[in-house]
C-alpha positions in Angstrom: -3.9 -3.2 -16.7 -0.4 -1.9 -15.0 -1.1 -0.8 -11.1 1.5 1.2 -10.2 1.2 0.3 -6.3 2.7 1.6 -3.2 2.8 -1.1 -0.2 3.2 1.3 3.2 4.2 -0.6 6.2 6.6 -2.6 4.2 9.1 -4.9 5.7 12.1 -7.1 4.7 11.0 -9.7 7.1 10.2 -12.5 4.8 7.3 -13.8 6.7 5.5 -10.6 7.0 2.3 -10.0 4.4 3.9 -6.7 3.7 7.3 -8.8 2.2 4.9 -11.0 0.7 3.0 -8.1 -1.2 5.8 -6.2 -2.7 7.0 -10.0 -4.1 3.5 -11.0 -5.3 3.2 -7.6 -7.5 6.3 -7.8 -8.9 4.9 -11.5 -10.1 2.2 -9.7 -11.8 4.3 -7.2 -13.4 2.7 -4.3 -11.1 5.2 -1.1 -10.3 5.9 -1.6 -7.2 7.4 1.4 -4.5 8.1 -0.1 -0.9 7.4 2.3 1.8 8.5 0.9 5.2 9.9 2.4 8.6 13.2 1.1 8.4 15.7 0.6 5.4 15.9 -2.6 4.0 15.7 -4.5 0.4 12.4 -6.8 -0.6 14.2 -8.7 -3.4 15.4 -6.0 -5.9 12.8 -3.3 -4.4 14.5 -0.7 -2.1 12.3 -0.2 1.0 11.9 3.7 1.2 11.6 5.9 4.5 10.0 9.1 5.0 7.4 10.4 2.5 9.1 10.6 -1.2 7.0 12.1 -4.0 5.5 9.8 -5.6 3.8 10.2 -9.4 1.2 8.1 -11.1 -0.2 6.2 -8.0 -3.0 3.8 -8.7 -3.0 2.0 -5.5 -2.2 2.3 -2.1 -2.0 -1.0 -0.1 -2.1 -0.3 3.8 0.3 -2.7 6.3 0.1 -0.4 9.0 -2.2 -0.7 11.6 -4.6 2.1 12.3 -2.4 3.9 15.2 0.5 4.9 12.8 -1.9 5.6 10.0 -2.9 9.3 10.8 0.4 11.0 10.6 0.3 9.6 6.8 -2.9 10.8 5.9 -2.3 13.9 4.3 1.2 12.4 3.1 -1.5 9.0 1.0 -4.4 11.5 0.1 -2.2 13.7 -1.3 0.0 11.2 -3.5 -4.0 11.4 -5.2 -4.1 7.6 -5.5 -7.6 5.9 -7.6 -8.1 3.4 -4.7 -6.8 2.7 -1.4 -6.6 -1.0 -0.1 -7.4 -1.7 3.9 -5.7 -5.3 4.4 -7.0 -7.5 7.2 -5.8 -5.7 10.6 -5.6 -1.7 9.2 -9.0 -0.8 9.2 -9.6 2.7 10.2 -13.1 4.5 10.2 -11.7 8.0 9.9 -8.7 7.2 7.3 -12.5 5.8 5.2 -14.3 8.3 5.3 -11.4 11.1 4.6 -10.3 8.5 1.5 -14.0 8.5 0.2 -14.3 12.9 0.9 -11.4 12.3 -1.5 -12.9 10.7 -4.4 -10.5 7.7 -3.7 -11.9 4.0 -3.7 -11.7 2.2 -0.7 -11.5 -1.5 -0.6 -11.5 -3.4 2.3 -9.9 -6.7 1.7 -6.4 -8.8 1.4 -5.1 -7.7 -1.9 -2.7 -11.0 -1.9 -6.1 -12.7 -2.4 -7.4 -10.3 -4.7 -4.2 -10.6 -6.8 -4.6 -14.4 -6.7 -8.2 -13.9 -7.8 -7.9 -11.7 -10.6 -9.5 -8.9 -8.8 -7.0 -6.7 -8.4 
């Protein structure tokens, strides 16, 4: 199944997991958007600024930690997203629990290892 995934806290700094992400979906064929906080290119994928609209969101991969996650809350909740994924380092209690109030999936784990697992 196609995951049409949004990576936030994207980066074109090729050793950062965020880089690696946006890479690793395209390798699985997953639409991917690259949401970052400066401009840059990951490969052919234009790192966006800001809060675009978004439609058809399946997944939300988190690369930000949890200090620069609130003021994106309403911004991620409201792109309506099926699941959102907590990578190792952007765990945030109160970004959980408003996901869950949501009726959005949370999943706390490394999606590069979920890809690689078939579990994504």
């Amino acid at each position: 199944m196609i995951k049409k995934t949004i990576v936030v806290g994207a980066s074109p700094k090729a050793a950062r997991f965020s880089f690696k992400a946006v890479k690793e979906l395209r390798l699985y064929k997953h639409p991917v958007v690259a949401l970052g906080f400066r401009e840059g290119m990951i490969e052919d994928v234009i790192i966006q600024k800001g809060k675009p609209h978004i439609e058809e969101v399946h997944t939300i991969s988190l690369y930000m930690g949890k200090e620069r996650q609130k003021e994106y809350y309403s911004y991620l909740i409201g792109l309506k997203p099926k699941r959102i994924i907590f990578n190792p380092g952007t765990h945030n209690p109160e970004f959980v629990a408003l996901a869950r109030q949501n009726k959005i999936e949370v999943v706390e784990d490394c999606m590069l290892v979920m890809l690689q697992m078939g579990e994504f």
